[in-house]
PyMOL Python script that loads the backbone (N, CA, C, O; Angstrom):
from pymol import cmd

cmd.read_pdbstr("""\
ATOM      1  N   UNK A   1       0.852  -1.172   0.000  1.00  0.00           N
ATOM      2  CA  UNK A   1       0.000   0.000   0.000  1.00  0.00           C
ATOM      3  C   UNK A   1       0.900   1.237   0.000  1.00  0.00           C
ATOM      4  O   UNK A   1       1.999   1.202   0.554  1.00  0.00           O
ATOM      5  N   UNK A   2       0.463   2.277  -0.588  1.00  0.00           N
ATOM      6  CA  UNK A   2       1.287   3.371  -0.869  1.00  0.00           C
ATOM      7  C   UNK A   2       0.584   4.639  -0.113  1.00  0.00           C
ATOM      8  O   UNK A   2      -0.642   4.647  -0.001  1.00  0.00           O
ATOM      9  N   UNK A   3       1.345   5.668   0.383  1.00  0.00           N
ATOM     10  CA  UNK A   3       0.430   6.584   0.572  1.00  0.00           C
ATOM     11  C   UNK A   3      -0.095   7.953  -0.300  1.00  0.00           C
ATOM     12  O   UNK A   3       0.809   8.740  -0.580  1.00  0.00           O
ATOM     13  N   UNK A   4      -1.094   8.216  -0.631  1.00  0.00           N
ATOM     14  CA  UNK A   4      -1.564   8.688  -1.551  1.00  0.00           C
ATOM     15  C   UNK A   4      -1.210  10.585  -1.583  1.00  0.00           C
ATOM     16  O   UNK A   4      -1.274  11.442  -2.464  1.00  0.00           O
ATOM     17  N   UNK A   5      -0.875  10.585  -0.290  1.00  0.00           N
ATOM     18  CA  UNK A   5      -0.480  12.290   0.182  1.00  0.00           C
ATOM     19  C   UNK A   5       0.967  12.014  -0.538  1.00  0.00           C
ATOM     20  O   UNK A   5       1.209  12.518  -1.634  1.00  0.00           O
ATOM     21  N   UNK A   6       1.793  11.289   0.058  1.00  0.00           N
ATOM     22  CA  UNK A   6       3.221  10.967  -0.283  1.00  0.00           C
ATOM     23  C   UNK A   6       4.047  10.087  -0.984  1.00  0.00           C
ATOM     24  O   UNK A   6       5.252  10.124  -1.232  1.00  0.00           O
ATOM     25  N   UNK A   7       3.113   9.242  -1.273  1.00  0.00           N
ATOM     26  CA  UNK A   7       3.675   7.838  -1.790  1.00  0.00           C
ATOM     27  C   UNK A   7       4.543   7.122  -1.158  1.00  0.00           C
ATOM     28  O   UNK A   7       4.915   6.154  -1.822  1.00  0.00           O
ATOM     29  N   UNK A   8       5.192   7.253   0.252  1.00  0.00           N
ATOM     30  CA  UNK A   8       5.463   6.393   1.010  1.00  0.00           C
ATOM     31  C   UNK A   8       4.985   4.990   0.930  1.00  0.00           C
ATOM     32  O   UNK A   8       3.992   4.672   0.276  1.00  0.00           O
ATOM     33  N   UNK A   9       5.655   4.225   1.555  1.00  0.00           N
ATOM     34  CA  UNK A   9       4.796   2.151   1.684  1.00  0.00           C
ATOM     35  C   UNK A   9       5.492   2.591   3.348  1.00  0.00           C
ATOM     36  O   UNK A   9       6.519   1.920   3.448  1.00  0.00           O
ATOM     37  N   UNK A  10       5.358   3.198   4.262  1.00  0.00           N
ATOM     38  CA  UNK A  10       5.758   3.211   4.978  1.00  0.00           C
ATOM     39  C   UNK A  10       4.655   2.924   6.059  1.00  0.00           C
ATOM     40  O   UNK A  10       4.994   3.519   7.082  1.00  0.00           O
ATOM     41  N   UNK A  11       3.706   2.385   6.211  1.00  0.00           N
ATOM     42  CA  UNK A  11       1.988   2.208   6.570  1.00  0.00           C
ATOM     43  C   UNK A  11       1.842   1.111   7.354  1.00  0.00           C
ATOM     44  O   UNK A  11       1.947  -0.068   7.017  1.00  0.00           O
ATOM     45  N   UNK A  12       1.554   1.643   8.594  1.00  0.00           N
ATOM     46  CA  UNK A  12       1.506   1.060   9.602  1.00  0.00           C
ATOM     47  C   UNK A  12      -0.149   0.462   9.624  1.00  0.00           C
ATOM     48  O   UNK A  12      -0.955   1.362   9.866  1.00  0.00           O
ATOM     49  N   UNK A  13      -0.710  -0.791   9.427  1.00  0.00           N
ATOM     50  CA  UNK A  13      -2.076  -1.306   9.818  1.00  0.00           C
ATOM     51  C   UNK A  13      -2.589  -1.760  10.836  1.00  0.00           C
ATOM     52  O   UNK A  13      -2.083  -2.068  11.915  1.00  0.00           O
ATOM     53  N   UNK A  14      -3.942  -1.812  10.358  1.00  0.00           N
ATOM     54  CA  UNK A  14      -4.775  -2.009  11.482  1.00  0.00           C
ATOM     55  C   UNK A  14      -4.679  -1.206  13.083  1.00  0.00           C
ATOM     56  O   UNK A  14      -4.572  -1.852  14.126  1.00  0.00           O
ATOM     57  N   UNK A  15      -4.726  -0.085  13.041  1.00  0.00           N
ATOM     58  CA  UNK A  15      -4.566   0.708  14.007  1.00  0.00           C
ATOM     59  C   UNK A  15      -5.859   0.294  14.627  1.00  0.00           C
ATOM     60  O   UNK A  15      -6.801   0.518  13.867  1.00  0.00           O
ATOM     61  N   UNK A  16      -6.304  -0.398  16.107  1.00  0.00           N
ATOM     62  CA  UNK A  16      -7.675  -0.080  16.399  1.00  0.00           C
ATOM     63  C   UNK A  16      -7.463   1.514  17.226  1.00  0.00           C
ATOM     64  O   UNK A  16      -6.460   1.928  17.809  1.00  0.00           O
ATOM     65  N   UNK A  17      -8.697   2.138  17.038  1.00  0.00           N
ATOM     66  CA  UNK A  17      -9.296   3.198  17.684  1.00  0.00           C
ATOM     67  C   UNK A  17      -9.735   2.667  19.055  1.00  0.00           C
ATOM     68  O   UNK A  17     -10.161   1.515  19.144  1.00  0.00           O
ATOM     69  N   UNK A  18      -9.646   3.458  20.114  1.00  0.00           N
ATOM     70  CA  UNK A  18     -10.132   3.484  21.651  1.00  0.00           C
ATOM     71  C   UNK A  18     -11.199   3.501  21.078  1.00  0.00           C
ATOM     72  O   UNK A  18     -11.563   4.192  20.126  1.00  0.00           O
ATOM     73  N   UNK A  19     -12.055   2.259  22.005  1.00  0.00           N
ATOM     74  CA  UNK A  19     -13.412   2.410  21.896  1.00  0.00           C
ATOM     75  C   UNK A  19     -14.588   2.897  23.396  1.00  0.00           C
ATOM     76  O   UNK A  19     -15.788   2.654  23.526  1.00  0.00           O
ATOM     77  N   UNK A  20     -13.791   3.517  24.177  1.00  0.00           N
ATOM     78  CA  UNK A  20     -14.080   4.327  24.859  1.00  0.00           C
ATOM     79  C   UNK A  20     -13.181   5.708  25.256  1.00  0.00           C
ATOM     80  O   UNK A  20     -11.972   5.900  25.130  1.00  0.00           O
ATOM     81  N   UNK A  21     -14.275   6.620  25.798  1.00  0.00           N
ATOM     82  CA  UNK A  21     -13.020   8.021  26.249  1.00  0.00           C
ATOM     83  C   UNK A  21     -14.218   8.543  27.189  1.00  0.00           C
ATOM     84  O   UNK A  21     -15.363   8.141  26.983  1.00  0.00           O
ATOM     85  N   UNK A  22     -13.896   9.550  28.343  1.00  0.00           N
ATOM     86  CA  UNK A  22     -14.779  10.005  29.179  1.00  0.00           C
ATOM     87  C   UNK A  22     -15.518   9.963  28.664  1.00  0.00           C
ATOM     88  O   UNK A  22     -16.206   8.965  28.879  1.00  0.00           O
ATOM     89  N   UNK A  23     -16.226  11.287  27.186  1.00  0.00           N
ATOM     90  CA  UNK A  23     -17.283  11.428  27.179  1.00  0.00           C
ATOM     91  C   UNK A  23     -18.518  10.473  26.533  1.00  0.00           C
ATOM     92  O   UNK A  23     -19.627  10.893  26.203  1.00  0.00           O
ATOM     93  N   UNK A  24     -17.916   8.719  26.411  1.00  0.00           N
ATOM     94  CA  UNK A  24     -18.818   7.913  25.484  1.00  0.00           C
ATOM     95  C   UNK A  24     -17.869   7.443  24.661  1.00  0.00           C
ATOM     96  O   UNK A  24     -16.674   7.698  24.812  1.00  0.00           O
ATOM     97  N   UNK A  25     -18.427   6.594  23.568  1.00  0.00           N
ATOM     98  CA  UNK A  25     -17.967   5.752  22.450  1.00  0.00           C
ATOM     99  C   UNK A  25     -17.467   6.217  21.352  1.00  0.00           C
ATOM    100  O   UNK A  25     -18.000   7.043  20.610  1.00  0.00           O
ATOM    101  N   UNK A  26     -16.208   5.589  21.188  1.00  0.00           N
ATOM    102  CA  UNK A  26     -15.704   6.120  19.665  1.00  0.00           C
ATOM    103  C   UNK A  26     -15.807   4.605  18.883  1.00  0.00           C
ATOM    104  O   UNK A  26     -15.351   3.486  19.121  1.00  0.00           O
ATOM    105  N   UNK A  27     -16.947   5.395  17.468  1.00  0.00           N
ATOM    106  CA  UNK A  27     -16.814   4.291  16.416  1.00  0.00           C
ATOM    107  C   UNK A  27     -18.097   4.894  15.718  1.00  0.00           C
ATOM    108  O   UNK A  27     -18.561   6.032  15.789  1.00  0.00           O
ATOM    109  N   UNK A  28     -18.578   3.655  14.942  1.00  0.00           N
ATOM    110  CA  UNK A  28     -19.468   3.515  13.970  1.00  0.00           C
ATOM    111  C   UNK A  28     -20.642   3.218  14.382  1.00  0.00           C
ATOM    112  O   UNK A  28     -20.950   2.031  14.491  1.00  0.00           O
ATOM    113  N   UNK A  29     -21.626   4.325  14.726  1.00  0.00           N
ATOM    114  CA  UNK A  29     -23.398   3.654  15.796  1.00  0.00           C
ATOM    115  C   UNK A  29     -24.722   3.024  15.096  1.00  0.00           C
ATOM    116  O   UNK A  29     -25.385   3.651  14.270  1.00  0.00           O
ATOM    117  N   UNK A  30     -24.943   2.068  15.409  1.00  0.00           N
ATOM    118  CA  UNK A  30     -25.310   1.433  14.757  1.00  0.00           C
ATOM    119  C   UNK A  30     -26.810   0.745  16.318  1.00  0.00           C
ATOM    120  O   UNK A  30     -26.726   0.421  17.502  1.00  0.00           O
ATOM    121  N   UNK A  31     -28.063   0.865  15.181  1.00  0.00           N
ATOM    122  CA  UNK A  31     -29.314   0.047  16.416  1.00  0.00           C
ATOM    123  C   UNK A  31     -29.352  -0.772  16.361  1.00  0.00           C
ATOM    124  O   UNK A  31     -29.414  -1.280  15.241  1.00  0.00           O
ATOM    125  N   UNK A  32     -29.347  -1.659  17.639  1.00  0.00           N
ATOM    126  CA  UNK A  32     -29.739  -2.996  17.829  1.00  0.00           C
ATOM    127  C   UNK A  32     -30.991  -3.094  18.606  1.00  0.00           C
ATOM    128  O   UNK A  32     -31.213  -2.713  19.756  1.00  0.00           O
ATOM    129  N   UNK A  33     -32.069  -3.907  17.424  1.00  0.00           N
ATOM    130  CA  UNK A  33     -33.205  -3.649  18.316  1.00  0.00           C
ATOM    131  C   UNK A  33     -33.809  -2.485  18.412  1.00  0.00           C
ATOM    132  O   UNK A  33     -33.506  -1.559  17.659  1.00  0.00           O
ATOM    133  N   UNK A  34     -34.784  -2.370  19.390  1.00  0.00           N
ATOM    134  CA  UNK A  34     -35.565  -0.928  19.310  1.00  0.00           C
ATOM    135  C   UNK A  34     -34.956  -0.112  20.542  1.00  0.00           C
ATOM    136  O   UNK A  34     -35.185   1.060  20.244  1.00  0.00           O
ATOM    137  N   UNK A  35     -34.301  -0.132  21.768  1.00  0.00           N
ATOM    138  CA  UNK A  35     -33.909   0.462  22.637  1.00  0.00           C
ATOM    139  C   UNK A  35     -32.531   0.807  22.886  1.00  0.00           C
ATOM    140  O   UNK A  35     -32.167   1.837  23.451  1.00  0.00           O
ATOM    141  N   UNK A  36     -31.490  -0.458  22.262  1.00  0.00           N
ATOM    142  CA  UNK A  36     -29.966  -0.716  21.867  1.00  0.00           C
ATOM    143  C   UNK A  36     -29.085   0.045  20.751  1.00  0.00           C
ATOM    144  O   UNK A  36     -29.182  -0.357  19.592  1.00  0.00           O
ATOM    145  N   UNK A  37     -28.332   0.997  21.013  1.00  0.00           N
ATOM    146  CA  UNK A  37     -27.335   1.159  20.254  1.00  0.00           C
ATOM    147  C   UNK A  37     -25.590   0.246  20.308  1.00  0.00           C
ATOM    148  O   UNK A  37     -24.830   0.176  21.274  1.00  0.00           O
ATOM    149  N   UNK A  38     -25.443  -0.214  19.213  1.00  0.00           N
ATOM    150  CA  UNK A  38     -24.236  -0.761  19.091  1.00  0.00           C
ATOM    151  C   UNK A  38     -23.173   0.457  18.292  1.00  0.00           C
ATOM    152  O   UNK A  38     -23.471   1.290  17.436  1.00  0.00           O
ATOM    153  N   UNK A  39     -21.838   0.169  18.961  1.00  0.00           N
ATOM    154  CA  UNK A  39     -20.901   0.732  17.976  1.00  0.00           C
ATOM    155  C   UNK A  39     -19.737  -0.245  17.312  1.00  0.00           C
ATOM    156  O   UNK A  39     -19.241  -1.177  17.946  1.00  0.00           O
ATOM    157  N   UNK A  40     -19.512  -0.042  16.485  1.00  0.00           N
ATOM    158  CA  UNK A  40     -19.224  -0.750  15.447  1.00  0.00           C
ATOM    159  C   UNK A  40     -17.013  -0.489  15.827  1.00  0.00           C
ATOM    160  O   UNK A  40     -16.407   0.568  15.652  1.00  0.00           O
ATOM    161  N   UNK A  41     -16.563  -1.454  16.192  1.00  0.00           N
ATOM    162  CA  UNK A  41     -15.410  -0.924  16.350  1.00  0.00           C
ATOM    163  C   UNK A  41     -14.087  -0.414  14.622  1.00  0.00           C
ATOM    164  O   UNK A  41     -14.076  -1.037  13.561  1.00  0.00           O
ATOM    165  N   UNK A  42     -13.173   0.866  14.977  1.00  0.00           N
ATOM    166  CA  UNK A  42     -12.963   0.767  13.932  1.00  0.00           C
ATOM    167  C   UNK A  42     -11.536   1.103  13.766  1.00  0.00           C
ATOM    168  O   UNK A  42     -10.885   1.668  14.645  1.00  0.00           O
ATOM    169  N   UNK A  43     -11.093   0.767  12.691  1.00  0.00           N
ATOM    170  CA  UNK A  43      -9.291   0.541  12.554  1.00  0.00           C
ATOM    171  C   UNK A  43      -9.037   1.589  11.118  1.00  0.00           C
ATOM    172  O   UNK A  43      -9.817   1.915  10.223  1.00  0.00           O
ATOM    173  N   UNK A  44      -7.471   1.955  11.388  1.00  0.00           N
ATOM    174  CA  UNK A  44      -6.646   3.217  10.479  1.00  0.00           C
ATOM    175  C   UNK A  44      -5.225   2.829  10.141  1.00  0.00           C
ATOM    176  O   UNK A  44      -4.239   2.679  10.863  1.00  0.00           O
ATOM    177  N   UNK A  45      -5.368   2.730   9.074  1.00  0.00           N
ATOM    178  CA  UNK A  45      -4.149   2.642   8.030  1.00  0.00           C
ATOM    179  C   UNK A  45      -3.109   3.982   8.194  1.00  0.00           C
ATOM    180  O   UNK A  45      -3.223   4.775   7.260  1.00  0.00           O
ATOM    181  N   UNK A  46      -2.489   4.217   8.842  1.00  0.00           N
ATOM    182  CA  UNK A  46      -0.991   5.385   9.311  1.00  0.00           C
ATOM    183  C   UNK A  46      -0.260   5.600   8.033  1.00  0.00           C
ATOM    184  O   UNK A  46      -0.281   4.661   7.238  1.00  0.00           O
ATOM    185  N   UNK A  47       0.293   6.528   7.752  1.00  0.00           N
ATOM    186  CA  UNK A  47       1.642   6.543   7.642  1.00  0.00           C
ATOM    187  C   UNK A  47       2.052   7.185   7.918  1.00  0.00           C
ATOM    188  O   UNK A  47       1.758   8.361   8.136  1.00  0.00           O
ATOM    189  N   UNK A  48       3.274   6.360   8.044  1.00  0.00           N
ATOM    190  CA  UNK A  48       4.471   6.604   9.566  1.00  0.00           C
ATOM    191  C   UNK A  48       5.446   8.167   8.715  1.00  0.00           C
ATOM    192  O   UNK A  48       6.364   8.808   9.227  1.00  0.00           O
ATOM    193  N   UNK A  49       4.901   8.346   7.523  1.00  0.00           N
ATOM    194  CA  UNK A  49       6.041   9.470   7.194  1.00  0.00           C
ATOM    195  C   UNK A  49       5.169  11.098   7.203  1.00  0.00           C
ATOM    196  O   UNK A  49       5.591  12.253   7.278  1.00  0.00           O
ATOM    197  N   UNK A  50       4.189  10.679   7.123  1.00  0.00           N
ATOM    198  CA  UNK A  50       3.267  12.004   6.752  1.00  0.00           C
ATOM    199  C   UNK A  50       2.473  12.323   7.536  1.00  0.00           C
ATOM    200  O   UNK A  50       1.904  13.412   7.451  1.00  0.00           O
ATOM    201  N   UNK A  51       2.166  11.219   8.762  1.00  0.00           N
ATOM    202  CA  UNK A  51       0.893  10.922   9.449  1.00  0.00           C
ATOM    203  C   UNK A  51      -0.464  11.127   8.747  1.00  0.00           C
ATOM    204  O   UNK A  51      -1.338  11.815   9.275  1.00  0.00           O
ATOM    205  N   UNK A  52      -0.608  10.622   7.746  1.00  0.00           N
ATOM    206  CA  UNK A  52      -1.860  11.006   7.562  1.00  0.00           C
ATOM    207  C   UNK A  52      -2.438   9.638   7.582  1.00  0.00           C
ATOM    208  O   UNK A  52      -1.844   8.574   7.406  1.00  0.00           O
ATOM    209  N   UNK A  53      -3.905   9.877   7.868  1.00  0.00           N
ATOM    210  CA  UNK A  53      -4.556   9.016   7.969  1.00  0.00           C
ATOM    211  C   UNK A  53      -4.590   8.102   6.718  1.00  0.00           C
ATOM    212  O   UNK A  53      -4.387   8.847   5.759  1.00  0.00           O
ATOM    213  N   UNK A  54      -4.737   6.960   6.335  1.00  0.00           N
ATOM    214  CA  UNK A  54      -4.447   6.446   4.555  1.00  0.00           C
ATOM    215  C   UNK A  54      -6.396   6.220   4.275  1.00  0.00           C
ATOM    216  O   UNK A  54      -7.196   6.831   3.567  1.00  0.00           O
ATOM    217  N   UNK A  55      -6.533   5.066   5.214  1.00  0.00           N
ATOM    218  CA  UNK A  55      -7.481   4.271   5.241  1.00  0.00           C
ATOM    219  C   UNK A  55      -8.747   4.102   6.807  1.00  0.00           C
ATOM    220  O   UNK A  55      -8.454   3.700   7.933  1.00  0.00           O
ATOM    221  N   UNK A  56      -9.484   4.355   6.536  1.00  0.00           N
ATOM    222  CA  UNK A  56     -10.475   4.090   7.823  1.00  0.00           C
ATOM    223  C   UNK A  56     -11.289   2.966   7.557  1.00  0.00           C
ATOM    224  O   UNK A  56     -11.786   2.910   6.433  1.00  0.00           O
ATOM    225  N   UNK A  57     -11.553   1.958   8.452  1.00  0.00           N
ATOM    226  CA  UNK A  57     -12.405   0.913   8.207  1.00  0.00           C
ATOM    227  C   UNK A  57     -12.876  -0.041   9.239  1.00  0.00           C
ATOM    228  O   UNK A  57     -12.286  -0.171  10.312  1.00  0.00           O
ATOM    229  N   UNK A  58     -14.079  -0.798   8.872  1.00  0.00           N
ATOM    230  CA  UNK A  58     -14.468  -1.836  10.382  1.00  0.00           C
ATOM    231  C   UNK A  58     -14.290  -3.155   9.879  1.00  0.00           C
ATOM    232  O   UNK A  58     -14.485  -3.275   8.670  1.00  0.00           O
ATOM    233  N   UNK A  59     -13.996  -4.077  10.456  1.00  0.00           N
ATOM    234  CA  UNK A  59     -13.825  -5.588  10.276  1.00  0.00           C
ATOM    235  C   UNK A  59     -15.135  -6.411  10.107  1.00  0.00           C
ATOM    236  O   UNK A  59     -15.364  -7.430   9.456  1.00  0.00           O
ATOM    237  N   UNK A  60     -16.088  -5.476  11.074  1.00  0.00           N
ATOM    238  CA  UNK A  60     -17.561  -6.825  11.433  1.00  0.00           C
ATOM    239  C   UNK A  60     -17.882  -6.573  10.556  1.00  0.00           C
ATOM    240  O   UNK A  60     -17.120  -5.983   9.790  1.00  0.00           O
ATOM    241  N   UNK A  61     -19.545  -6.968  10.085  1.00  0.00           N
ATOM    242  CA  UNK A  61     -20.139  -7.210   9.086  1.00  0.00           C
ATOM    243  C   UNK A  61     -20.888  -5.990   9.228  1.00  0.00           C
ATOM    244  O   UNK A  61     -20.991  -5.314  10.251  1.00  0.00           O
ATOM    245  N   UNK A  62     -21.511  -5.730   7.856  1.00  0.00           N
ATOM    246  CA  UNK A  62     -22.044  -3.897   7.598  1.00  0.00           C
ATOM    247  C   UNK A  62     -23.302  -4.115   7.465  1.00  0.00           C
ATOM    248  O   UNK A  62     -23.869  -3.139   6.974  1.00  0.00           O
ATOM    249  N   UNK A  63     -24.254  -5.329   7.784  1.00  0.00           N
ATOM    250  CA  UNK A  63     -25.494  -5.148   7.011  1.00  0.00           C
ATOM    251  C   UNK A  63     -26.047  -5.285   8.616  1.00  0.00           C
ATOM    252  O   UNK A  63     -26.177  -6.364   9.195  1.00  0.00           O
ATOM    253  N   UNK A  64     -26.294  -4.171   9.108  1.00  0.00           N
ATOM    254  CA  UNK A  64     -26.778  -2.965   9.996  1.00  0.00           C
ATOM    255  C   UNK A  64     -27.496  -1.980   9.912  1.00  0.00           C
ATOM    256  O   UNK A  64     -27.337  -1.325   8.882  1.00  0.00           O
ATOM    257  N   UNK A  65     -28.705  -1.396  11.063  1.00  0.00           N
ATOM    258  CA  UNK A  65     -29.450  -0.520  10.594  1.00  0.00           C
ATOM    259  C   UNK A  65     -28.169   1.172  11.199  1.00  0.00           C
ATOM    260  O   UNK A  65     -28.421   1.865  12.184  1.00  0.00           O
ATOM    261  N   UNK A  66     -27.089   1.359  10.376  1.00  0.00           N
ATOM    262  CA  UNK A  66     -26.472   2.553  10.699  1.00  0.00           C
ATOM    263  C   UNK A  66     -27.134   3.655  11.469  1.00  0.00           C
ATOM    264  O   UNK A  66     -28.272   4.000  11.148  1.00  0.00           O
ATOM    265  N   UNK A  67     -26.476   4.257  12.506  1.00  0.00           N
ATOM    266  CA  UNK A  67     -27.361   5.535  12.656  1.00  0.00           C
ATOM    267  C   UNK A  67     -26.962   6.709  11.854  1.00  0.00           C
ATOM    268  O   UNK A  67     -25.797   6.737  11.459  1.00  0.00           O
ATOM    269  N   UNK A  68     -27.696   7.609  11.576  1.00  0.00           N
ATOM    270  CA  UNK A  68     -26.934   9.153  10.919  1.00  0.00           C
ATOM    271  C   UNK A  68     -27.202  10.527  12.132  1.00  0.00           C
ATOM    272  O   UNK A  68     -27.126  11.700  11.765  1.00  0.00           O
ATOM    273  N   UNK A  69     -27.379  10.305  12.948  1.00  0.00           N
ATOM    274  CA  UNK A  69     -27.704  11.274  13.958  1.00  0.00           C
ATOM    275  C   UNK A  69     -26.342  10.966  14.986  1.00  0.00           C
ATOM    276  O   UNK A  69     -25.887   9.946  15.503  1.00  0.00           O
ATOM    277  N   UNK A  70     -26.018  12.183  14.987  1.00  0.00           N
ATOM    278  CA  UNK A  70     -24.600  12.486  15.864  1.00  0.00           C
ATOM    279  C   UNK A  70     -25.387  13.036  17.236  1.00  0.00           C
ATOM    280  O   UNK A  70     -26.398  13.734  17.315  1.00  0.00           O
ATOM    281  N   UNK A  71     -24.638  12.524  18.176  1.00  0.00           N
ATOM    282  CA  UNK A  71     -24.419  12.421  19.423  1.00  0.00           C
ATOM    283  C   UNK A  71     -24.475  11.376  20.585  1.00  0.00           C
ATOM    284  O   UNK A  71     -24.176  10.292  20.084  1.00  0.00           O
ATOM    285  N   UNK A  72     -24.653  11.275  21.522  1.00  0.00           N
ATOM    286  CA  UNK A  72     -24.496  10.642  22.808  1.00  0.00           C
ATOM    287  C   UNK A  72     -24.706   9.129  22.088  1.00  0.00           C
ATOM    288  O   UNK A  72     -25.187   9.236  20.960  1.00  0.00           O
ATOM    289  N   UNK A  73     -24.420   7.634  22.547  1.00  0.00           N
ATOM    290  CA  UNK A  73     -24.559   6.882  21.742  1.00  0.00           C
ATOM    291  C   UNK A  73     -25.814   6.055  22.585  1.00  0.00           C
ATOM    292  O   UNK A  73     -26.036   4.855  22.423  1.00  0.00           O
ATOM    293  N   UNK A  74     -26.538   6.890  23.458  1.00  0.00           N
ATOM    294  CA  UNK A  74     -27.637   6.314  24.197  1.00  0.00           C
ATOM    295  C   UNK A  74     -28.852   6.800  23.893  1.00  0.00           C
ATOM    296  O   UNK A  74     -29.917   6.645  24.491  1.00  0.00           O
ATOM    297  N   UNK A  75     -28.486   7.691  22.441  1.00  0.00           N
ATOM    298  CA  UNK A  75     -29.697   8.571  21.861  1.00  0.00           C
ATOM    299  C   UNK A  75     -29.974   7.909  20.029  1.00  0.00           C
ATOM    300  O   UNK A  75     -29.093   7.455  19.299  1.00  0.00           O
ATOM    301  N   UNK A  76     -31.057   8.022  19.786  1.00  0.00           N
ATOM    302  CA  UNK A  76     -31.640   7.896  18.417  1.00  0.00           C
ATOM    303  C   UNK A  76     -32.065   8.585  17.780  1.00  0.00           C
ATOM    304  O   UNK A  76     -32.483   8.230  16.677  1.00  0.00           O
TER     305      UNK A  76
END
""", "prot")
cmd.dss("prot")
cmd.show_as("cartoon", "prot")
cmd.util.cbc("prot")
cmd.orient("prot")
């Protein structure tokens, strides 16, 4: 893999993201059920020369009802 800012192969994978921090969940929110939010954990492709982010992505499976409403992950 190359990086597209720099063209480096210098790319560090599968970074997972903290999937917690004080204020709640970091990731991808997703409903389970009618009362349940899930978040979807998620990983970043580095490179180590530019830092830029290359690639963002999740491992589990995508056929999920996604949420599109930003905030708290105990809200719908």
């Amino acid at each position: 893999m190359k990086c597209p800012y720099c063209g480096s192969e210098n790319i560090e994978q599968g970074i997972a993201w903290g999937k917690t921090v004080d204020t709640g969940c970091v990731g991808l929110k997703y409903t389970r059920g009618t009362l349940w939010t899930g978040i979807a954990q998620v990983y970043s492709d580095l490179c180590l020369d530019c830092r830029a982010i290359v690639k963002t992505y999740i491992k589990e499976d995508v056929n999920k009802d996604w949420s599109h409403e930003a905030g708290s992950r105990y809200t719908r």
